[in-house]
DRENPA-3360 file (N, C-alpha, C; in nm, 2 decimals, always signed):
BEGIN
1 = XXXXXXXX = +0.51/-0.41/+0.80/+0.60/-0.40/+0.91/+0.58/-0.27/+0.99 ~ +0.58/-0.17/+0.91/+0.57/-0.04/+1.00/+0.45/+0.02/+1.09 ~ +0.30/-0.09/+1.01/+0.19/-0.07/+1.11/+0.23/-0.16/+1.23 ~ +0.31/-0.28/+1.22/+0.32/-0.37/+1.31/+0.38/-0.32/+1.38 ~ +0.49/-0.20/+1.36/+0.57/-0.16/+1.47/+0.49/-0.02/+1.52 ~ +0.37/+0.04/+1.47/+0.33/+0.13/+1.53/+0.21/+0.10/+1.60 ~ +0.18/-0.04/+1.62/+0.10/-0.10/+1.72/+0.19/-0.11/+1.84 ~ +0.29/-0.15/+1.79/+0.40/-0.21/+1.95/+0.38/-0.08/+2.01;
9 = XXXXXXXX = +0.44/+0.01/+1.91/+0.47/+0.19/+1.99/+0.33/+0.22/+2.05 ~ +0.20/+0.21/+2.03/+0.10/+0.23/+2.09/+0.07/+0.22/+2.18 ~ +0.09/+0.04/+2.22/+0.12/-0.07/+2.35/+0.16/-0.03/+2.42 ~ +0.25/-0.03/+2.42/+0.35/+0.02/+2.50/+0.39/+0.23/+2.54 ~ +0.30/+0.28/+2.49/+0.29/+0.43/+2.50/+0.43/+0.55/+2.46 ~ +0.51/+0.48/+2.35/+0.60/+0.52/+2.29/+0.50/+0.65/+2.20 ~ +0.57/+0.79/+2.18/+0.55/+0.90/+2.14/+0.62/+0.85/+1.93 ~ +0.56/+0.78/+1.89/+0.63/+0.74/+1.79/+0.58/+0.90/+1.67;
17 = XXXXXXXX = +0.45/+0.99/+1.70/+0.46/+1.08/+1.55/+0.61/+1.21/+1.61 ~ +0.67/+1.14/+1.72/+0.80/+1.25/+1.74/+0.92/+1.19/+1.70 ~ +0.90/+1.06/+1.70/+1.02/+0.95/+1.66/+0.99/+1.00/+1.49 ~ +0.93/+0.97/+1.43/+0.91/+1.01/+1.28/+0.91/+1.14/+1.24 ~ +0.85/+1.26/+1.26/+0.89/+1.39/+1.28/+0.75/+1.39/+1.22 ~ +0.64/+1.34/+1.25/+0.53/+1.36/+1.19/+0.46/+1.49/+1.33 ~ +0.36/+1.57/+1.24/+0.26/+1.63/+1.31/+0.18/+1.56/+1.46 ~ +0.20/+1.59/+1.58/+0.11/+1.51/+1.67/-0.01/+1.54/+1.67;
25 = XXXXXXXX = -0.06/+1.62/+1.60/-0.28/+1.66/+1.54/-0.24/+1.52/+1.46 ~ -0.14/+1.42/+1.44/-0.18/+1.35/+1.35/-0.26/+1.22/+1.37 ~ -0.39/+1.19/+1.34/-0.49/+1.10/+1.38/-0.45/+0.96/+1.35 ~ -0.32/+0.93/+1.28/-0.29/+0.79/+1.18/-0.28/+0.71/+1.32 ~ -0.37/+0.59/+1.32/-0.31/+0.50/+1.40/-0.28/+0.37/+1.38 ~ -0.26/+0.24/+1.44/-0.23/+0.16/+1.39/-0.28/+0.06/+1.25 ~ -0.44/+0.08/+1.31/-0.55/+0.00/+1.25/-0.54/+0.09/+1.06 ~ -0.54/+0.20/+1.09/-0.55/+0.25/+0.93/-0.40/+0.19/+0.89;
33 = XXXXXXXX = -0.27/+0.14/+0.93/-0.20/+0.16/+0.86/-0.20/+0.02/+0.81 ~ -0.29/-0.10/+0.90/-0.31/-0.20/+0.86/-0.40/-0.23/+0.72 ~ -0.47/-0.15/+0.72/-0.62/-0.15/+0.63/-0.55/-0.09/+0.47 ~ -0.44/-0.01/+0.52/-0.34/+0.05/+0.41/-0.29/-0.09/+0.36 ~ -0.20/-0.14/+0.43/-0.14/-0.28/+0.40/-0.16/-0.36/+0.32 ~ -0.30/-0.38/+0.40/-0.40/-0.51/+0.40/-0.41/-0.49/+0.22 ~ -0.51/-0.37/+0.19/-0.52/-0.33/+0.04/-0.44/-0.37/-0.03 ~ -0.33/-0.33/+0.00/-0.21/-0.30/-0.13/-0.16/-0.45/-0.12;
41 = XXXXXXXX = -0.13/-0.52/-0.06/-0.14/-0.68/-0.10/-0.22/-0.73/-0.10 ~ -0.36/-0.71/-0.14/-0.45/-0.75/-0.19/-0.47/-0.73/-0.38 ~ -0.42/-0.62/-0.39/-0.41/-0.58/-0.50/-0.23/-0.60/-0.56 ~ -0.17/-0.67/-0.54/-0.05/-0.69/-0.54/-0.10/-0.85/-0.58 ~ -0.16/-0.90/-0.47/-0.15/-1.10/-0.50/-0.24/-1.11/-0.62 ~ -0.37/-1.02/-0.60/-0.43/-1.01/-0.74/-0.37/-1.00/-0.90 ~ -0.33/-0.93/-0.90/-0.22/-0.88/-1.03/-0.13/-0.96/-1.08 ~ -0.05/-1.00/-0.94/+0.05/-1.13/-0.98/-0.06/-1.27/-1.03;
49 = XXXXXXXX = -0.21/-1.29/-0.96/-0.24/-1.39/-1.01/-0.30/-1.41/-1.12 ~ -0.32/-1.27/-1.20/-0.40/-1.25/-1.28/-0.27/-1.24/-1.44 ~ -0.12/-1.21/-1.33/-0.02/-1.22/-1.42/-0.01/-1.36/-1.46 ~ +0.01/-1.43/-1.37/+0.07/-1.59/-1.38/-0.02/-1.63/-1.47 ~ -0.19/-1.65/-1.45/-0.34/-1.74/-1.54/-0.27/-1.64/-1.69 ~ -0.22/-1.52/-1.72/-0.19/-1.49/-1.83/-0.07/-1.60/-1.90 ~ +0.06/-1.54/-1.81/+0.20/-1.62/-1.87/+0.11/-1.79/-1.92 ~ +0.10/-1.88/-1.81/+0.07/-1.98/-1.80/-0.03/-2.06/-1.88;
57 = XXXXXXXX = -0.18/-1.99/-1.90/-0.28/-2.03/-1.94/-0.31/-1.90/-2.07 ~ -0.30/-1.82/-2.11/-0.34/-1.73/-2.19/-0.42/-1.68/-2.17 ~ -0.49/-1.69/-2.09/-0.62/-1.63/-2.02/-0.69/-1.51/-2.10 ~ -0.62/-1.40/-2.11/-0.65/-1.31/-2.16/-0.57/-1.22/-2.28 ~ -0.56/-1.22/-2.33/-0.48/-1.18/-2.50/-0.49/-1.32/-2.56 ~ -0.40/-1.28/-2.65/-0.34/-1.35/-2.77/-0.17/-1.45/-2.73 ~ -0.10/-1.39/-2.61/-0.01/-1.44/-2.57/+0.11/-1.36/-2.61 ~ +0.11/-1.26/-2.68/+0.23/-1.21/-2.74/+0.31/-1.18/-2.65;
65 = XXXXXXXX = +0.43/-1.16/-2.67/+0.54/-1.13/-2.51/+0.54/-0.96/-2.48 ~ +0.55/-0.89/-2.55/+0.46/-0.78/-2.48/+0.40/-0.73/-2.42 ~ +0.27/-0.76/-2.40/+0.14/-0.81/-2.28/+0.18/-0.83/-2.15 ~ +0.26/-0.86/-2.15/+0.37/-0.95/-2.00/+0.41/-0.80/-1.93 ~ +0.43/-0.73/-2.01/+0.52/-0.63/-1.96/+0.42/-0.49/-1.89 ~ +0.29/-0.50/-1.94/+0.19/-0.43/-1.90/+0.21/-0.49/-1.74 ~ +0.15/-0.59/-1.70/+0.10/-0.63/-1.56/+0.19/-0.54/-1.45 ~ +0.35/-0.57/-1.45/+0.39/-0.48/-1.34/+0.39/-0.30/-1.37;
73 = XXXXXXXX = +0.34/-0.24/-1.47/+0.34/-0.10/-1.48/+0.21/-0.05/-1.44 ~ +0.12/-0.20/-1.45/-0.02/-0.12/-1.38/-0.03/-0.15/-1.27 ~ +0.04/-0.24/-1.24/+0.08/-0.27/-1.07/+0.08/-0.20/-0.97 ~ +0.21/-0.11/-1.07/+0.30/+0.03/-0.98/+0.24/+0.13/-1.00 ~ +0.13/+0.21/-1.07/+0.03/+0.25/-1.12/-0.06/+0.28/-1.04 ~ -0.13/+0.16/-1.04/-0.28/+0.12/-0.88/-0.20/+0.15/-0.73 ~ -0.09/+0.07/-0.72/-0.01/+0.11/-0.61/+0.01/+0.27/-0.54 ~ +0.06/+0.32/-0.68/+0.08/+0.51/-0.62/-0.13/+0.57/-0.60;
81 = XXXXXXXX = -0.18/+0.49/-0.70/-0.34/+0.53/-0.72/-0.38/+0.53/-0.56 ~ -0.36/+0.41/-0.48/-0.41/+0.38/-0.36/-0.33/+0.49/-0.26 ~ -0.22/+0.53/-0.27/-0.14/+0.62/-0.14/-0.26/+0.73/-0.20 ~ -0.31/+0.79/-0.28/-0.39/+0.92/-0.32/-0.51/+0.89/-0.28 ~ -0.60/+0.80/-0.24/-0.74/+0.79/-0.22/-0.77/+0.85/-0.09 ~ -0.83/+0.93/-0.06/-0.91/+1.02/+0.02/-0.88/+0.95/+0.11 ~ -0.87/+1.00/+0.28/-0.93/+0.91/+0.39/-0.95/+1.04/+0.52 ~ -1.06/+0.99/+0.56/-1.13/+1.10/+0.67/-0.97/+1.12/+0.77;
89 = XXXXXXXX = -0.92/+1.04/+0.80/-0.77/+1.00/+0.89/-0.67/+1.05/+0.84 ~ -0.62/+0.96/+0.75/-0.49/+0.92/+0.71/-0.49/+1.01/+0.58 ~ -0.50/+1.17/+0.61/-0.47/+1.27/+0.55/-0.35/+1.22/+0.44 ~ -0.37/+1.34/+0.34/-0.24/+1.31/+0.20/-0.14/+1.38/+0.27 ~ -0.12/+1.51/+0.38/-0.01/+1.54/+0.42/+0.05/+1.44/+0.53 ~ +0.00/+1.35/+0.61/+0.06/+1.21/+0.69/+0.10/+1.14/+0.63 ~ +0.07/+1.12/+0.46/+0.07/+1.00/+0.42/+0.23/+1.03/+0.31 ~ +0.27/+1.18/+0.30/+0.39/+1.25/+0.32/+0.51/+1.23/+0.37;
97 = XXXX = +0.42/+1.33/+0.53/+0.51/+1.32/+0.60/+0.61/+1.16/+0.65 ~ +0.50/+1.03/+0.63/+0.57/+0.93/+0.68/+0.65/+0.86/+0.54 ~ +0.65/+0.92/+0.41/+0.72/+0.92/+0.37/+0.86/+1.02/+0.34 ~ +0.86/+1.05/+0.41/+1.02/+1.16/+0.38/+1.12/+1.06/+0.50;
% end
């Protein structure tokens, strides 16, 4: 939703890194914030699908109930892993600032 709304702001020539209080040196534009997105539900549907073929089919262990409780801690885990991965753009202080 927030890349979708910082396309509109683009469109339309809205000053949105002053609406957020972010740095205007800041290079983040709409398309990285998609490609951010894009990832992290990619790796979100995976996990859940790779949860369910466990719960459902046993796919992988033994089945013990246990096991179950790993999938969403590495979830949230990969999740924080991906805000940290380098990007020539979408600096770690942007990636900050648009969280405060």
């Amino acid at each position: 939703v927030c890349a979708w709304c910082v396309r509109t702001f683009e469109r339309y020539r809205v000053n949105w890194l002053v609406l957020l209080g972010i740095d205007p040196a800041c290079q983040v534009r709409s398309s990285q914030l998609f490609v951010l997105a894009t990832l992290q539900s990619f790796v979100w549907v995976g996990f859940f699908a790779v949860y369910l073929a466990q719960y459902k089919f046993g796919v992988f262990g033994n089945g013990h109930q246990h096991e179950y409780a790993w999938y969403p801690v590495a979830l949230v885990v990969v999740q924080l892993l991906l805000l940290l991965v380098p990007s020539a753009h979408f600096r770690f202080k942007y990636r900050c600032a648009l969280l405060r």
